[in-house]
matplotlib code that plots the C-alpha trace (Angstrom):
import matplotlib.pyplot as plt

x = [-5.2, -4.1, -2.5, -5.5, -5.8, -9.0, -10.8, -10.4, -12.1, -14.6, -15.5, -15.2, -17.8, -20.2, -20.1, -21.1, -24.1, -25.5, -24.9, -26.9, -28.6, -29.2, -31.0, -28.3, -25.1, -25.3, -25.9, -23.6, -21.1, -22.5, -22.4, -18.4, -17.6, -18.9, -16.9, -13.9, -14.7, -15.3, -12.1, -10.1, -11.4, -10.9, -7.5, -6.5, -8.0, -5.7, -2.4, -3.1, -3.8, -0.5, 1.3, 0.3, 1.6, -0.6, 0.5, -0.6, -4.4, -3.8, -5.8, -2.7, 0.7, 3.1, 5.6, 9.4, 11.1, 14.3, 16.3, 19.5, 22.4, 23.2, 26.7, 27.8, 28.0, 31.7, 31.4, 30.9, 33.1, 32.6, 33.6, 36.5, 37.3, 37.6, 39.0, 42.2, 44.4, 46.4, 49.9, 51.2]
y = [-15.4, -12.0, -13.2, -14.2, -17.2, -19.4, -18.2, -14.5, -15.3, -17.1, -14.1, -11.9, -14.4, -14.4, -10.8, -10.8, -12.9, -11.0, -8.0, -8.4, -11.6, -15.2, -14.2, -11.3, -12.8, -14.9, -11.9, -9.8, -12.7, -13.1, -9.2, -9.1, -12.1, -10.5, -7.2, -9.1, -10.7, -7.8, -6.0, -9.1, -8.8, -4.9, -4.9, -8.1, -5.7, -3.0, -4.8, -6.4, -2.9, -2.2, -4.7, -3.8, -0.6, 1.9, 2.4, -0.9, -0.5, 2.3, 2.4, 4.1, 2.8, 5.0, 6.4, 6.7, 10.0, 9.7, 12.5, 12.9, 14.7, 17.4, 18.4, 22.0, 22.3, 22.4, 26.2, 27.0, 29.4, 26.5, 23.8, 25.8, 26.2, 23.0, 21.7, 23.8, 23.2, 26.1, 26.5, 28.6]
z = [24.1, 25.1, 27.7, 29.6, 31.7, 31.6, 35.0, 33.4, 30.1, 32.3, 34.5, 31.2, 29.6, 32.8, 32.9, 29.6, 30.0, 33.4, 31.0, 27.5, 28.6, 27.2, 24.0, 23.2, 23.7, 20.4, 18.4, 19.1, 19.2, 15.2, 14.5, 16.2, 13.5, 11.1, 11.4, 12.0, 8.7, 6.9, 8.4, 7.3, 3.6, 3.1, 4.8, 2.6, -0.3, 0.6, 0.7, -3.2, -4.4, -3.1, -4.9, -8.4, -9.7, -10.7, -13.7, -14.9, -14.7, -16.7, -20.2, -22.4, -22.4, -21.0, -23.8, -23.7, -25.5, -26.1, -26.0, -28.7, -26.9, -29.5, -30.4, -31.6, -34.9, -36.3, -37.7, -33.9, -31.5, -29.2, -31.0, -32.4, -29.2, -27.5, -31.2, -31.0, -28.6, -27.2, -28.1, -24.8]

ax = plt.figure().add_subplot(projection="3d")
ax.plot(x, y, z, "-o")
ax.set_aspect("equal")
plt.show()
């Protein structure tokens, strides 16, 4: 446990005690679990928001446009160009 041997969580745990007293010690040992607790939940939260994308709570679909390449026209300078080869 944190690399701590028994006689140091011991001392740790009778310091405690002279500290906040009989009557204390169990609630702050009740209000620490629940912090942990409420740490675990919330980070646990966290890492499923950040396996759904984000798109997908989305209300609309996302659309695709599709883009047609578009070739010169044949009465073009350019196309004549690249049409005839040259004869040098």
């Amino acid at each position: 446990m944190f690399g701590l041997g028994p006689t140091e969580v011991v001392l740790i745990l009778v310091v405690g005690l002279l500290l906040f007293g009989a009557k204390k010690l169990p609630e702050l040992g009740r209000s620490l679990g629940q912090g942990l607790r409420e740490f675990k939940n919330a980070s646990k939260q966290i890492f499923e928001d950040d396996e759904t994308p984000s798109y997908a709570s989305s209300a609309s679909p996302v659309r695709q446009i599709e883009v047609e390449a578009s070739t010169p026209a044949s009465g073009s300078a350019e196309a004549s160009a690249t049409a005839q080869p040259d004869a040098d």
